[in-house]
Jmol script that loads the backbone (N, CA, C; Angstrom):
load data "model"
ATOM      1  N   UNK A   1      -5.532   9.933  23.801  1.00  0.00           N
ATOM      2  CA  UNK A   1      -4.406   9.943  22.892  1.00  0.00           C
ATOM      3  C   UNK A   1      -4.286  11.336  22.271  1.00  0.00           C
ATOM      4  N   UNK A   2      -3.005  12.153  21.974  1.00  0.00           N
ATOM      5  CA  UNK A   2      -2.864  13.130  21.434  1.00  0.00           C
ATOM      6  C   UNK A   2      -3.224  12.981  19.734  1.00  0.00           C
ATOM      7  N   UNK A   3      -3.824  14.254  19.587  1.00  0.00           N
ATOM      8  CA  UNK A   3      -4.251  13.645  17.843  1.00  0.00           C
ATOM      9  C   UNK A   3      -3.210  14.077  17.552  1.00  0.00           C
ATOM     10  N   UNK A   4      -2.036  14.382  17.995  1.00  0.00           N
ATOM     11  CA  UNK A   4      -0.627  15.010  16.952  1.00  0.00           C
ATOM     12  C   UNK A   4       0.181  13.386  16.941  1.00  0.00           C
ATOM     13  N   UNK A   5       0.004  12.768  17.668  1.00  0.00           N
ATOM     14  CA  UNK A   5       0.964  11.708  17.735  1.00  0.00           C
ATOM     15  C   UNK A   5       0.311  10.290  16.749  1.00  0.00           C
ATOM     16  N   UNK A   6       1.013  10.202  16.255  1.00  0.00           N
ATOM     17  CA  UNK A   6       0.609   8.998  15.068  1.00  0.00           C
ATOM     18  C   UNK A   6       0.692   7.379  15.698  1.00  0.00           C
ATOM     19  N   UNK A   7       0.008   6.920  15.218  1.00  0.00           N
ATOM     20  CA  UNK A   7      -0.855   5.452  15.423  1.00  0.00           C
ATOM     21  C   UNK A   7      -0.297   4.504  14.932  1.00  0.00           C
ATOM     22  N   UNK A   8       0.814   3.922  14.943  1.00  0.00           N
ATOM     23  CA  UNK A   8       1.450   3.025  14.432  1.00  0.00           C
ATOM     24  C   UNK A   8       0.781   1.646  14.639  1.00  0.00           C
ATOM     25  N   UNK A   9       0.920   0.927  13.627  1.00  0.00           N
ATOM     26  CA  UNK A   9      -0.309  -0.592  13.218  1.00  0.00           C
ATOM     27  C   UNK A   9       0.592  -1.053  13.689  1.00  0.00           C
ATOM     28  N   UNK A  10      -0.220  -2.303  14.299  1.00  0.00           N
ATOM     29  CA  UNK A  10       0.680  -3.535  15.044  1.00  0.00           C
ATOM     30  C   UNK A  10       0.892  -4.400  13.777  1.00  0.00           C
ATOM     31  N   UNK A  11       1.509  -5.563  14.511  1.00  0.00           N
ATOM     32  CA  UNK A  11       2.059  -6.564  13.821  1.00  0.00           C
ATOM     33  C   UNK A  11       0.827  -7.338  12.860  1.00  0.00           C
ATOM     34  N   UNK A  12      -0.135  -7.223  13.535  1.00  0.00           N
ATOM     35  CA  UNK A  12      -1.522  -7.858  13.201  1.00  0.00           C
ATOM     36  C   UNK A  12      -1.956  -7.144  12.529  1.00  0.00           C
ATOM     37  N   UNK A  13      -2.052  -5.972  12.608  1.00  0.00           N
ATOM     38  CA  UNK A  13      -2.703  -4.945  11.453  1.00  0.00           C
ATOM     39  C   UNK A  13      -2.322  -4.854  10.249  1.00  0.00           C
ATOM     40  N   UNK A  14      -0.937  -5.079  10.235  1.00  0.00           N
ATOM     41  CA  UNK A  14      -0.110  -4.742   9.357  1.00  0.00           C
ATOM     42  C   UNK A  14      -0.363  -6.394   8.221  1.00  0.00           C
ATOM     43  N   UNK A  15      -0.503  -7.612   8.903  1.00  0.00           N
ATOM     44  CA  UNK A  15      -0.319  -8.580   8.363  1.00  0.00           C
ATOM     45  C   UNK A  15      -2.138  -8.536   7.743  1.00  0.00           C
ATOM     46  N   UNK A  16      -3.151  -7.889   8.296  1.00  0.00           N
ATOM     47  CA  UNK A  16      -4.089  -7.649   7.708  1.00  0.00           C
ATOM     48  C   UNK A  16      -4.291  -7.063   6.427  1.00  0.00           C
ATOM     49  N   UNK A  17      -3.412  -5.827   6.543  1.00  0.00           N
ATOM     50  CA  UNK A  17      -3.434  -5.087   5.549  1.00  0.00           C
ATOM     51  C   UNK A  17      -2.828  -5.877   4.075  1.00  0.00           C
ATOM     52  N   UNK A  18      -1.521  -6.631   4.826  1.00  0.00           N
ATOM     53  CA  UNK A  18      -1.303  -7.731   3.265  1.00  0.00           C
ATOM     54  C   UNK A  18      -2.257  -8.539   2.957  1.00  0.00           C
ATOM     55  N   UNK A  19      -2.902  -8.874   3.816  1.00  0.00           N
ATOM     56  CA  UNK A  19      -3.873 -10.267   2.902  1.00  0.00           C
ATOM     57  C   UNK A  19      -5.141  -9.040   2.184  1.00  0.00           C
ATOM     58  N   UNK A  20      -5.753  -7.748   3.028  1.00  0.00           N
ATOM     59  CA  UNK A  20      -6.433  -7.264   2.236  1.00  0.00           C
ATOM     60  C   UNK A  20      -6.276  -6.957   0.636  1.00  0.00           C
ATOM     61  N   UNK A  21      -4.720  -6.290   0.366  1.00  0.00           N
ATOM     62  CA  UNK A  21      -4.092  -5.986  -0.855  1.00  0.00           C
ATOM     63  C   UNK A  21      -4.247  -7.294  -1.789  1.00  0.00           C
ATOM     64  N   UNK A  22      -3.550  -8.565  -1.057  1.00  0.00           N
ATOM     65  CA  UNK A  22      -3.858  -9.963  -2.233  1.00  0.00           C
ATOM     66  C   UNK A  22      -4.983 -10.032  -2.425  1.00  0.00           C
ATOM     67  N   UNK A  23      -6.162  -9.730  -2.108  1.00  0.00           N
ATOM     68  CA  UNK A  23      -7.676  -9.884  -2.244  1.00  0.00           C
ATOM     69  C   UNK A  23      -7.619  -9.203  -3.066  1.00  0.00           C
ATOM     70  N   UNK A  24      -7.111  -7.432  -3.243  1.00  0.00           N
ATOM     71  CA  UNK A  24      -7.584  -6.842  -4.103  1.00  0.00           C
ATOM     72  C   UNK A  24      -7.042  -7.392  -5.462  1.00  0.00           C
ATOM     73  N   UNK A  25      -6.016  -8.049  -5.706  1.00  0.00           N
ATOM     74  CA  UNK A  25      -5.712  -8.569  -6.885  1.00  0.00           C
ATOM     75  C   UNK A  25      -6.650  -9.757  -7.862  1.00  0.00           C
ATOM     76  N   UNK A  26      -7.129 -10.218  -7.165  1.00  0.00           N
ATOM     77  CA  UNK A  26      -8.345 -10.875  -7.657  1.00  0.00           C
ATOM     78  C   UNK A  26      -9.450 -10.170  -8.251  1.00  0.00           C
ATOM     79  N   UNK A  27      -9.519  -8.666  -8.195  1.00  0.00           N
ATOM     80  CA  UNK A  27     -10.582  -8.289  -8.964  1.00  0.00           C
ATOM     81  C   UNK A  27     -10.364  -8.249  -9.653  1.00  0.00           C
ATOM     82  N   UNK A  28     -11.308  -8.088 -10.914  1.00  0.00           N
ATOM     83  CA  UNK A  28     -11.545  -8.635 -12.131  1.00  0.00           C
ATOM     84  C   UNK A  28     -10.730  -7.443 -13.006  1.00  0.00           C
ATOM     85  N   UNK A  29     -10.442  -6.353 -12.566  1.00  0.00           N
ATOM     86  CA  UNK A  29     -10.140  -5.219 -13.205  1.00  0.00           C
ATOM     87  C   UNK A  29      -9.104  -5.020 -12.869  1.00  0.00           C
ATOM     88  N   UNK A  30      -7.942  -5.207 -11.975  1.00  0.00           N
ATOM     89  CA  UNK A  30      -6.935  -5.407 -11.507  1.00  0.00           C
ATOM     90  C   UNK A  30      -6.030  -5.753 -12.978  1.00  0.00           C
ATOM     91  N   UNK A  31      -6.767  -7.109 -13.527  1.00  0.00           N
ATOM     92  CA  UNK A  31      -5.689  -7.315 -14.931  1.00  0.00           C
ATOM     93  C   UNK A  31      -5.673  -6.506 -15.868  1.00  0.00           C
ATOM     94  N   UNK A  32      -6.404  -5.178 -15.657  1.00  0.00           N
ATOM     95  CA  UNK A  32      -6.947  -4.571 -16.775  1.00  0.00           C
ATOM     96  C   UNK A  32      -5.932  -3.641 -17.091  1.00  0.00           C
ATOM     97  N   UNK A  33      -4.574  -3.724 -18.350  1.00  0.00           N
ATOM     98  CA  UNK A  33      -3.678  -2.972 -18.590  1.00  0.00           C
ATOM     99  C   UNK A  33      -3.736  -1.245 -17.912  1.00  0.00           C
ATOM    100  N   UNK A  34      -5.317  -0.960 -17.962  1.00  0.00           N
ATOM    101  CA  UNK A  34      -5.379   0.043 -17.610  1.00  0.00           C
ATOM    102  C   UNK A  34      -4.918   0.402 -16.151  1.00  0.00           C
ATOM    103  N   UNK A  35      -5.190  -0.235 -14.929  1.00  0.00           N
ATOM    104  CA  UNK A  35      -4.873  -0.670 -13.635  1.00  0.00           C
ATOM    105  C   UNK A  35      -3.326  -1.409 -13.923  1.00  0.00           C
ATOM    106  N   UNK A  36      -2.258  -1.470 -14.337  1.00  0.00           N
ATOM    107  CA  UNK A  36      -1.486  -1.342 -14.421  1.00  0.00           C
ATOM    108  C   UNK A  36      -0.309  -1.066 -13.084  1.00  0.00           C
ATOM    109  N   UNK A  37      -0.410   0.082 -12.806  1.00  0.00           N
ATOM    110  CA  UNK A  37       0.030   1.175 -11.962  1.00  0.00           C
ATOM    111  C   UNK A  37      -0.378   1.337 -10.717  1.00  0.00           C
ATOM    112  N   UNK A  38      -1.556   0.120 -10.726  1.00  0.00           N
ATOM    113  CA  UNK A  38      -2.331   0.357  -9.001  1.00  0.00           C
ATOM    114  C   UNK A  38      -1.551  -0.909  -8.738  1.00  0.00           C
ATOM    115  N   UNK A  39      -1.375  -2.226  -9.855  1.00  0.00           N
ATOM    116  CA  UNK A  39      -1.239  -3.507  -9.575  1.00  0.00           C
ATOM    117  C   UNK A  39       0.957  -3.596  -8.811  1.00  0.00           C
ATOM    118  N   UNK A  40       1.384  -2.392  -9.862  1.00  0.00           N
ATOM    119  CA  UNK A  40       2.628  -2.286  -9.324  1.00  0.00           C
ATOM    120  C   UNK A  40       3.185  -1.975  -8.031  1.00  0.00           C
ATOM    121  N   UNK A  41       2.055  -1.008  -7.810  1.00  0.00           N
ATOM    122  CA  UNK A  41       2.020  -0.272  -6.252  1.00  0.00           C
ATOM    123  C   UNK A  41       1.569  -1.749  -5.309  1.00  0.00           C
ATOM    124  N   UNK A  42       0.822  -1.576  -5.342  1.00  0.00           N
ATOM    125  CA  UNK A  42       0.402  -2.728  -4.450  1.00  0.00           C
ATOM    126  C   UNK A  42       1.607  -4.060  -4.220  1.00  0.00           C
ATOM    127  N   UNK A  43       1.698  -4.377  -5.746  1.00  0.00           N
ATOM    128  CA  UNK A  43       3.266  -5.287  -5.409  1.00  0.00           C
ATOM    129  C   UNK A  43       4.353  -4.492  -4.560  1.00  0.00           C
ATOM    130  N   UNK A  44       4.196  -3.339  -4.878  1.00  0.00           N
ATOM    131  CA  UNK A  44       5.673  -2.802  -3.758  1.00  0.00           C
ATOM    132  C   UNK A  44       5.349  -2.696  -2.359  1.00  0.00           C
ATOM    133  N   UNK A  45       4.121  -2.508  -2.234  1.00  0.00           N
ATOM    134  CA  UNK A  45       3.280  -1.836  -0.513  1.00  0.00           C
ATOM    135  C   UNK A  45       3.732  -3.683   0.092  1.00  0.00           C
ATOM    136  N   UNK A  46       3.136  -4.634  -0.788  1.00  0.00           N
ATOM    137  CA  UNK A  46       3.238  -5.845  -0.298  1.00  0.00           C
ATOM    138  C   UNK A  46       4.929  -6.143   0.531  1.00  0.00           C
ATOM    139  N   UNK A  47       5.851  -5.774  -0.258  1.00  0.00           N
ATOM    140  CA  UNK A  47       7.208  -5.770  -0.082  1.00  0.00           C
ATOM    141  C   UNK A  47       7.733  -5.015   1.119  1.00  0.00           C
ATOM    142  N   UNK A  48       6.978  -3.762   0.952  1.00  0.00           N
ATOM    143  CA  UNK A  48       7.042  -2.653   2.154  1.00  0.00           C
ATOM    144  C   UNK A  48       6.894  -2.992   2.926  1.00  0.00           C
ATOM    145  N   UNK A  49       5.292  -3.598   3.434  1.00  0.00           N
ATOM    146  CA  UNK A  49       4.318  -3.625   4.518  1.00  0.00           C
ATOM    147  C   UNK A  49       5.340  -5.171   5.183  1.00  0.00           C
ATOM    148  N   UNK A  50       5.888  -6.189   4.138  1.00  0.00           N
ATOM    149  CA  UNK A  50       6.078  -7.719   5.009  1.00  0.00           C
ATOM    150  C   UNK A  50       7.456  -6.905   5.255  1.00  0.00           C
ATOM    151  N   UNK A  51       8.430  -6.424   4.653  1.00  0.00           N
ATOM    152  CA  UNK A  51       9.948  -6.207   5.458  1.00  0.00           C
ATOM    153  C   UNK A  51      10.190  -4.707   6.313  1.00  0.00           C
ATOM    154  N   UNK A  52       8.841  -3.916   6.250  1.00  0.00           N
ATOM    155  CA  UNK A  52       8.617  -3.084   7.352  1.00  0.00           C
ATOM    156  C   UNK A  52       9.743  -1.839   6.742  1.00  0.00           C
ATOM    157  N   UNK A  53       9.482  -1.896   5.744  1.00  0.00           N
ATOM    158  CA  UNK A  53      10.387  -0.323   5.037  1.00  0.00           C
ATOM    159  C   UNK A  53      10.032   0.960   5.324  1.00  0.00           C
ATOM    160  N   UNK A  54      10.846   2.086   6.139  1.00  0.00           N
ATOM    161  CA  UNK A  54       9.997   3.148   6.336  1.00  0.00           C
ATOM    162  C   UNK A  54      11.351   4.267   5.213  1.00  0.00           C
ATOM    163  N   UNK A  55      12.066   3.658   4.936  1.00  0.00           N
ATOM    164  CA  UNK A  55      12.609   4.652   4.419  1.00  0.00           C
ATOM    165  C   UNK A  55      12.485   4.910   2.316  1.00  0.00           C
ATOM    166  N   UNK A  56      11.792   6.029   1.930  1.00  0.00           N
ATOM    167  CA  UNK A  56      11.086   6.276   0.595  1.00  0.00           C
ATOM    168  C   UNK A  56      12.445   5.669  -0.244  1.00  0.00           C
ATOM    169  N   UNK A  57      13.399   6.165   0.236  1.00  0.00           N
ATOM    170  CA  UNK A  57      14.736   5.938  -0.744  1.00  0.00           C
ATOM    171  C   UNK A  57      14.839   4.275  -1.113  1.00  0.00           C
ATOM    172  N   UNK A  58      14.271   3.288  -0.364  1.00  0.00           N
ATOM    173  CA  UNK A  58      14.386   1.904  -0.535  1.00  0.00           C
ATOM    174  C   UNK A  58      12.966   1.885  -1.412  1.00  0.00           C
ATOM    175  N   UNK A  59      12.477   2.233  -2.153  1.00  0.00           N
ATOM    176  CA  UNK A  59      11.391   1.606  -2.812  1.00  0.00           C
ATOM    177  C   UNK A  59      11.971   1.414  -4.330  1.00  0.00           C
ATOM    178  N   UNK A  60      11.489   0.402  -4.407  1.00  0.00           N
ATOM    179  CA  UNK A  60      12.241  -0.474  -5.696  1.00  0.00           C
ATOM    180  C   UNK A  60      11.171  -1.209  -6.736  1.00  0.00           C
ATOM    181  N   UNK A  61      10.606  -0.401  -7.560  1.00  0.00           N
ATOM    182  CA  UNK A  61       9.612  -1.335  -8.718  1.00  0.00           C
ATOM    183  C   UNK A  61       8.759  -0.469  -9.734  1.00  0.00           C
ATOM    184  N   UNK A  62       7.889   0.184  -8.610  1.00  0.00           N
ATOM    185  CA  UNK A  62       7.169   0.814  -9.788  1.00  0.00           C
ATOM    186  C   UNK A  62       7.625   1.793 -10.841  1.00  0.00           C
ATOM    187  N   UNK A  63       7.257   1.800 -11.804  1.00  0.00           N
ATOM    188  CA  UNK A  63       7.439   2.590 -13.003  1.00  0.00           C
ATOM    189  C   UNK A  63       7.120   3.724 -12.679  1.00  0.00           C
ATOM    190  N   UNK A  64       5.434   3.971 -12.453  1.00  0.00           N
ATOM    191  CA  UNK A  64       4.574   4.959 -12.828  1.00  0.00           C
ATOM    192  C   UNK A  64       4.663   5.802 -11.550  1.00  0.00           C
ATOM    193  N   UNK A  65       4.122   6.865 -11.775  1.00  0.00           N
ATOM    194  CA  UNK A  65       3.698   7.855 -10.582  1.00  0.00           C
ATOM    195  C   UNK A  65       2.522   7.428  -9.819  1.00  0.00           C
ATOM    196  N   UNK A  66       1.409   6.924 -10.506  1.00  0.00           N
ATOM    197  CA  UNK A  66       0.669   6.107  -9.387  1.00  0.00           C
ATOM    198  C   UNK A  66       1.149   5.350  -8.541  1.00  0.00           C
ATOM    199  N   UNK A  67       2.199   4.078  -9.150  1.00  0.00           N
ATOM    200  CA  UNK A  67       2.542   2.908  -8.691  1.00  0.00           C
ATOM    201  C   UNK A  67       3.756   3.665  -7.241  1.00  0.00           C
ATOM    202  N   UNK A  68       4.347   4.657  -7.525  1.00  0.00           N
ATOM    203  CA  UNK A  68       5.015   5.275  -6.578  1.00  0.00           C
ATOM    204  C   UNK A  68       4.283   5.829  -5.360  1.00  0.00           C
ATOM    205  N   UNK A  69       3.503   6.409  -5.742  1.00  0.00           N
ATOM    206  CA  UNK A  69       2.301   7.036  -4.462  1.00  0.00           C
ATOM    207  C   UNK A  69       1.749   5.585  -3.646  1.00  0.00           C
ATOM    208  N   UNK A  70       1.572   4.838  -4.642  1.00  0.00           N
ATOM    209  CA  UNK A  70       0.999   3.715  -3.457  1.00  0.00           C
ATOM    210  C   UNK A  70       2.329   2.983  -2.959  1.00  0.00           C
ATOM    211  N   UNK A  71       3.248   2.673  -3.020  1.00  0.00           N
ATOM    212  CA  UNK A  71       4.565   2.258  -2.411  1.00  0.00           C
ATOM    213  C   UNK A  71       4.595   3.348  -1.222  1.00  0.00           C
ATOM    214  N   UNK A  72       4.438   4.622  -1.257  1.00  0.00           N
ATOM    215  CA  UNK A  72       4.653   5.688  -0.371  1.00  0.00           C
ATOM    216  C   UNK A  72       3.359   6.261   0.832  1.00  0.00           C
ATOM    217  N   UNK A  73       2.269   5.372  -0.109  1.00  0.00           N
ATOM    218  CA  UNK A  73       0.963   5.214   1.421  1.00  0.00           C
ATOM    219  C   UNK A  73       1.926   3.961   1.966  1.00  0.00           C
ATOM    220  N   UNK A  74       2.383   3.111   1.505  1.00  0.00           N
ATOM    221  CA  UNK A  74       2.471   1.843   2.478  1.00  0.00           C
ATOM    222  C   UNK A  74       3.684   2.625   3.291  1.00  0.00           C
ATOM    223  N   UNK A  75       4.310   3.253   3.066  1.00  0.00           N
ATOM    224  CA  UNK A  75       5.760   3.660   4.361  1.00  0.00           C
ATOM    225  C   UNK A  75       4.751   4.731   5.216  1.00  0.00           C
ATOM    226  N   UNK A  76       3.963   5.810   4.399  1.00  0.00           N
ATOM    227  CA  UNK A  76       3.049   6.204   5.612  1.00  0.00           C
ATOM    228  C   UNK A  76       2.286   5.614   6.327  1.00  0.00           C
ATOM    229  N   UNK A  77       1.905   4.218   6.056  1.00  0.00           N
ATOM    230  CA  UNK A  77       0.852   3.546   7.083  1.00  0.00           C
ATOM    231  C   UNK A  77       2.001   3.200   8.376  1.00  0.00           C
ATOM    232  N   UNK A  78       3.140   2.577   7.558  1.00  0.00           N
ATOM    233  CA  UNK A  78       3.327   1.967   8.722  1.00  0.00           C
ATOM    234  C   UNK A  78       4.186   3.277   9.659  1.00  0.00           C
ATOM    235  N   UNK A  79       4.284   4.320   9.296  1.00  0.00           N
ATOM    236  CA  UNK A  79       4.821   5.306   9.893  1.00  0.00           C
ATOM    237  C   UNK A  79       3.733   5.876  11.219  1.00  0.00           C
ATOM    238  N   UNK A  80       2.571   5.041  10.719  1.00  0.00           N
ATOM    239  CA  UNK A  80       1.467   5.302  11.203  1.00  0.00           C
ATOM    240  C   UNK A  80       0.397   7.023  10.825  1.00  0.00           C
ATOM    241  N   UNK A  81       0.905   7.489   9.847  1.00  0.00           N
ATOM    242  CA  UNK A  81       0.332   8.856   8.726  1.00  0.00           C
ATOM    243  C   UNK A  81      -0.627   8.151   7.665  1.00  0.00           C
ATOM    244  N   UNK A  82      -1.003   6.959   7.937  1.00  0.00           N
ATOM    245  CA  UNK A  82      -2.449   7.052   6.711  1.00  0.00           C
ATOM    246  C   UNK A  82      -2.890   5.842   7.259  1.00  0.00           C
ATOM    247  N   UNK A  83      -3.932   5.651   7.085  1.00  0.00           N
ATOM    248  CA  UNK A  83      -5.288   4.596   7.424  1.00  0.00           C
ATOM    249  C   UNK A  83      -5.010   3.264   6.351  1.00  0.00           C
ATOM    250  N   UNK A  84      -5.432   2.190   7.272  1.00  0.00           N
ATOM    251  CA  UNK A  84      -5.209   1.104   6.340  1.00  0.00           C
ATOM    252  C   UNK A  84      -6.497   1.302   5.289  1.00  0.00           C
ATOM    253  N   UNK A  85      -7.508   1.759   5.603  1.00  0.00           N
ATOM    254  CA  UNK A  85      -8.999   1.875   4.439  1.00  0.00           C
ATOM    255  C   UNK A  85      -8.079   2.884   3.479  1.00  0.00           C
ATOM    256  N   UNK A  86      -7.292   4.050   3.447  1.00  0.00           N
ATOM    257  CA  UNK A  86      -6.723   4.476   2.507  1.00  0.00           C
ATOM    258  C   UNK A  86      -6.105   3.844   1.680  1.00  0.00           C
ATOM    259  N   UNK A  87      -5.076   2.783   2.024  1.00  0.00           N
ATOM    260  CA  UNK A  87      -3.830   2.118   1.370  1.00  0.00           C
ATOM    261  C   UNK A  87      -4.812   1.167   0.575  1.00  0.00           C
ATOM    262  N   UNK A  88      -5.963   0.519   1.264  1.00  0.00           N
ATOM    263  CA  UNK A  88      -6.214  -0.742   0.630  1.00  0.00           C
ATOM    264  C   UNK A  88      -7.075  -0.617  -0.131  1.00  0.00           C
ATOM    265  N   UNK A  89      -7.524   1.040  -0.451  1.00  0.00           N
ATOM    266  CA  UNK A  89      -8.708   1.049  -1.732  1.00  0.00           C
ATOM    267  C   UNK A  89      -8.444   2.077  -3.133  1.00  0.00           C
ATOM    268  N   UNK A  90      -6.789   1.947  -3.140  1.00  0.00           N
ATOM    269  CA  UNK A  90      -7.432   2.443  -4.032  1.00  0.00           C
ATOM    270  C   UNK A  90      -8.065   2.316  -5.331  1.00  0.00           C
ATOM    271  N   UNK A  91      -8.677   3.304  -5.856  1.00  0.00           N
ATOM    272  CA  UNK A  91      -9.769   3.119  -6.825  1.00  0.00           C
ATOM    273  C   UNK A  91      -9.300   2.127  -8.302  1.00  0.00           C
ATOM    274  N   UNK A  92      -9.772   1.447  -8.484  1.00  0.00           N
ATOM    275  CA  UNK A  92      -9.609   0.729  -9.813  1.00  0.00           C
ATOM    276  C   UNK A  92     -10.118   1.394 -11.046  1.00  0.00           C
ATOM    277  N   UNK A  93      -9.384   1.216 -12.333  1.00  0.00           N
ATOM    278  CA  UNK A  93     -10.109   1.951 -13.500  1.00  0.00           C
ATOM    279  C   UNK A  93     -11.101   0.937 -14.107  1.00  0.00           C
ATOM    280  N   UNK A  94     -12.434   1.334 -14.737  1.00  0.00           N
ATOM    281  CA  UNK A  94     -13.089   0.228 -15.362  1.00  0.00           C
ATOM    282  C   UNK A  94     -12.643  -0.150 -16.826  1.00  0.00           C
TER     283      UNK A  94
END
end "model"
wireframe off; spacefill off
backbone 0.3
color backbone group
């Protein structure tokens, strides 16, 4: 495979990557006002990732600049430009 040419997730990958994200909502720190901004993102990636949005101009929710960056890994995953271990970790505040 050329490493210039990007890796687009299948249908299966992609439906992986949503159930990974609902998992992450169950952590305990997830409710934590502070995590806020990861919890928004993730609601939008969810939206992204099930109706397959690649275009940035359709993202619709988050407030914050975090919550925007993670809406915008989910159009790069499925653009196939970022790793599902990227999209699905990011870091929680304690």
């Amino acid at each position: 495979m050329n490493p210039a040419t990007p890796q687009l997730p299948t249908e299966a990958q992609i439906s992986q990557t949503i159930a990974f994200i609902k998992r992450r909502f169950n952590h305990p720190n997830m409710a934590k006002p502070i995590n806020r901004s990861v919890k928004e993102g993730y609601t939008e990636a969810i939206r992204i990732l099930a109706e397959g949005i690649t275009d940035p101009r359709l993202i619709d929710g988050p407030t914050t600049v975090q919550g925007r960056a993670i809406a915008d890994m989910a159009i790069d995953y499925l653009k196939g430009g970022r790793s599902q271990h990227v999209l699905i970790n990011v870091p929680l505040k304690a």
